[in-house]
Structure formats: structure tokens, C-alpha cells
N, C-alpha and C positions, 0 to 999 in steps of 0.2 A: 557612354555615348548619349548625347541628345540631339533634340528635333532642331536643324539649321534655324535663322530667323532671319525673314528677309530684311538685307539691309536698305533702311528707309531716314537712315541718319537719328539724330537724338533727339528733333523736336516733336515736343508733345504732342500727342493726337488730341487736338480742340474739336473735332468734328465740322470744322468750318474751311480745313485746307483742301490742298487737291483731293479728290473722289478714289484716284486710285490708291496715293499715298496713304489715305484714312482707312481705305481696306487693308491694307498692307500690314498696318498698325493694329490694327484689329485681329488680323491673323497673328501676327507678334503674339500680340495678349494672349491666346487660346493658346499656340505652341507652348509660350513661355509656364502655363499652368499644367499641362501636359509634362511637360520635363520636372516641373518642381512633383509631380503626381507621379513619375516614373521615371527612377534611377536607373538608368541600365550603366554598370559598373563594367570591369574587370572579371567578367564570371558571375555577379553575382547582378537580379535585377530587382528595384525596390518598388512597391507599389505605397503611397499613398495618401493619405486624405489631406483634406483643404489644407488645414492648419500643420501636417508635416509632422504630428505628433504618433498617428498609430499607424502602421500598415504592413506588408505583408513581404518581404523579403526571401527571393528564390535564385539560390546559388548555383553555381554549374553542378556540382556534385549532388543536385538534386535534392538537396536539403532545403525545407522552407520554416520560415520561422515570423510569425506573427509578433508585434512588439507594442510593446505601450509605453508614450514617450519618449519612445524616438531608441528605447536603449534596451530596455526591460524586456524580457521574452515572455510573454504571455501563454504559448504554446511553441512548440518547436517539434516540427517530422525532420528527423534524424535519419540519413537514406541508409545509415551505416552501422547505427547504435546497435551493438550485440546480435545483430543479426542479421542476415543475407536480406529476409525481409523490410530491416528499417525498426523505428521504433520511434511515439510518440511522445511528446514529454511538456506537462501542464505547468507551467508556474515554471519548468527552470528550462536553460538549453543544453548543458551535459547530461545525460543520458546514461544511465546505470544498467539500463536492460530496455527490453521492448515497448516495458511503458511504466512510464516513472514521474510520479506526480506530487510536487513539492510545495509545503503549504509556508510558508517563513511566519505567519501568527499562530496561534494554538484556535481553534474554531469547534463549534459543533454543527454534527449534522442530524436534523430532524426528520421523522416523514412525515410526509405532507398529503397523502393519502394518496399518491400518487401510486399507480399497480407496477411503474416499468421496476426493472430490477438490474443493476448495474454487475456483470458478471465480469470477472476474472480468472482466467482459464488458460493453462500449460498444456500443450499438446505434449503426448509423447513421453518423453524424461527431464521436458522442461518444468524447472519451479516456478513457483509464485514468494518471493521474500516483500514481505510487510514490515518496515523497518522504523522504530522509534529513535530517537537521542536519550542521551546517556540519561539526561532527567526528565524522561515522559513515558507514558505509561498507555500500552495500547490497547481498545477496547473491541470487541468485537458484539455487534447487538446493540450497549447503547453507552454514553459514560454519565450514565445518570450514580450521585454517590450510593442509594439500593438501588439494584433494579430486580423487570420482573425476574428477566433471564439475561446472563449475556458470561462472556469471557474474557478474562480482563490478565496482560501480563507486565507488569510493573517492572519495568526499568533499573529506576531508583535503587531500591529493593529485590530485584531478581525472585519473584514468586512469581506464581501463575494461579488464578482462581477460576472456579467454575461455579454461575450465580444461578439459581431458580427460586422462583415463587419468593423474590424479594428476600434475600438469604444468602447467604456464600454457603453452598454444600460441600465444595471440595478444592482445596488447595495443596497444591507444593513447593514448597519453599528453597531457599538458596538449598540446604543441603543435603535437596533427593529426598524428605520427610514428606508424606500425603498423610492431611489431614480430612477427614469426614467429619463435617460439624465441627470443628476445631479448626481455627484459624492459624496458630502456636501450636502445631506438632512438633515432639517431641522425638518422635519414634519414627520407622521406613512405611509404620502405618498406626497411626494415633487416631481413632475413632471415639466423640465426645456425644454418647446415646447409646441407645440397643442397640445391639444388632446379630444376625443371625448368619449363618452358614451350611451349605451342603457337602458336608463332607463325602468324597467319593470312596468304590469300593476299588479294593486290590489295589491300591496305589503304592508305591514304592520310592521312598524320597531318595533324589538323585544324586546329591552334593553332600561332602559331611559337613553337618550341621542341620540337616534339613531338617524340619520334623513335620509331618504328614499325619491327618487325619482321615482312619478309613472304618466305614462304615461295615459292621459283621451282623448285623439282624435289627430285628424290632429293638429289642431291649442293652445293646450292648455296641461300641466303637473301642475301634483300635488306635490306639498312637502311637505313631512308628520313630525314632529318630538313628540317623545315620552320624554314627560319632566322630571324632576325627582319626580313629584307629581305621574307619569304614566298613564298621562292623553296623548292621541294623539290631536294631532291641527293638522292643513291643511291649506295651502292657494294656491289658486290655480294662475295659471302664464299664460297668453292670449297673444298668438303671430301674429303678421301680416301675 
């Protein structure tokens, strides 16, 4: 639907004809920018600027959707997207969940000293999925190549790291392998350094196979293991 325009025939408004006709033609003009400024469609009504290039588009079903260039969704409220509530969506207009924001170049983000903090948050039993392409790798803290701290899970390659003090201290790899200090685990736990442990007391390993270390005094531990007959044995270990 658009704004009628009064009919005043086709000659130019010179500002020199009749006084009424030249108002006429003048209001022409204003309607005429008014309608190119707002679309009212079939359901849906379009807002916008001078040049016809970005504006704001609001459908009957309640959906509105912001555009750049006439075509491009720059943001999109989705009245419908996965939930009764609606869902908002930056960079694209289908809609994967509540809010869903698509970047089509690879970018980084800096702080800038700014205190606000952008949260993300599931009521309830709902999730939050953070989701890469098959070749990108997502960072969580920063994607600097060291950093000081952050968690980074590799795509490409299918590991997952965990960074501090400018270091990778802990990874797991494609297959269920966690490594401490080692990046190339070998093992279900490959530790590349010292390290210690507290063995507990009266403990009883569950599974055959297990083997469990249990603490019997100052000077002496037990090692238990459950074999695959699921009988336990024990031998005990006497220290100086």
C-alpha cells in the first residue's frame, strides 16, 4: 500500500504556475518520498532511508529484520526461531536457536578496556552450543598463538587444550588421551614432569582391571588390583 498523490497532471512544478497546483506538486514530492521511505507490502512493512539502500523491514508474523543493501540481513528478530519467546540473529536471518550470530570472514576480538561483559546464558535445561566449521578452531579467552590463559578446541584436528601462564598444560586428543605437559599423549594419561599423588585409604578397586593405591601408615601402601577372574590381590610396599 502507498500514500495516493494528488492528481495535478505531468507538468513540472517550475514554481512560477498556478499557487495551488505548485502546492499540490510539492505535496506530490513529500508523499512521493514517504512511500519510496515506507513499503507497506502484503504483510510485511519496509522502512527506509534516503538512498533505499539499508532499512528495517517488519512482517506480519512479527519478524523484523534490519538489512544492508537492500538484501543482506544485518540482524534479524525471528518471532518464531526455536522458541515461543523469538530469537535474535546478527549477521544472518535463519535462525538455529535463540541467538545465533554469524560472522562469514574469520576476525578477532580485542579488549579494549571496556568493564561491560557480554553474557550467555540457558535458563533451565536449555544449552548454549558454540559452534566452529569443519576447518576452525575455537578459542575461548584469546587466539593469540601463546597465551597467558585460555581454551582452545581444534576443529581440524579434534583436540582440545587448556592454556596457562603462556603454556599448554593440558590436552586431549582425537583418542580420549589427556596429556599434562605433553602435547602428544600417548597413553589415557601421559604426564611429561613430576608429579605426585594421594593415595587414599580402604579403597577397593571396582572393575577388573583396576588397580588402586591405598594408603596403610607412615611408612608403607598397599596396591590392590582386581583381575579378570575378579579376585583382588594386594601387595604391600615398606618404605625407609
Amino acid at each position: 500500500m502507498a500514500l495516493s498523490l494528488v492528481d495535478v497532471g505531468t507538468t513540472a512544478n517550475d514554481g512560477t504556475g498556478d499557487p495551488l497546483r505548485t502546492a499540490f506538486q510539492t505535496v506530490n514530492t513529500a508523499l512521493t518520498a514517504v512511500n519510496n521511505a515506507v513499503v507497506v507490502g502484503t504483510g510485511t512493512t519496509t522502512f527506509k532511508d534516503d538512498s533505499g539502500t539499508y532499512g528495517v523491514a517488519v512482517a506480519s508474523n512479527g519478524d523484523v529484520t534490519f538489512t544492508n543493501a537492500g538484501a543482506t540481513a544485518g540482524m534479524t528478530w525471528d518471532a518464531s526461531a526455536n522458541t515461543d519467546a523469538g530469537g535474535l540473529g546478527i549477521g544472518i536471518a535463519t535462525l538455529d536457536g535463540p541467538l545465533h550470530v554469524w560472522a562469514s570472514t574469520a576476525g578477532t576480538v580485542s579488549a579494549s578496556g571496556n568493564a561491560n561483559t557480554a553474557v550467555f546464558e540457558g535458563a533451565g535445561s536449555a544449552g548454549i552450543s558454540i559452534l566452529g566449521g569443519t576447518g576452525s578452531n575455537i578459542y575461548f579467552g584469546t587466539d593469540a598463538a601463546s597465551a597467558a590463559g585460555r581454551i582452545t578446541y581444534s576443529h581440524p584436528t579434534n583436540y582440545m587444550s587448556v592454556w596457562a601462564n603462556n603454556s599448554e598444560a593440558i590436552r586431549i586428543n582425537a583418542g580420549l588421551d589427556v596429556g599434562i605437559g605433553e602435547t602428544a599423549p600417548n597413553y589415557k594419561l601421559d604426564v611429561n614432569g613430576t608429579f605426585g599423588f594421594t593415595p587414599g585409604s580402604s579403597v577397593t578397586p571396582v572393575d577388573n582391571g583396576d588397580i588402586v593405591f591405598e594408603a596403610t601408615s607412615n611408612t608403607t601402601f598397599t596396591v590392590k588390583l582386581k583381575g579378570s577372574d575378579g579376585t583382588v590381590r594386594s601387595g604391600t610396599i615398606t618404605l625407609a
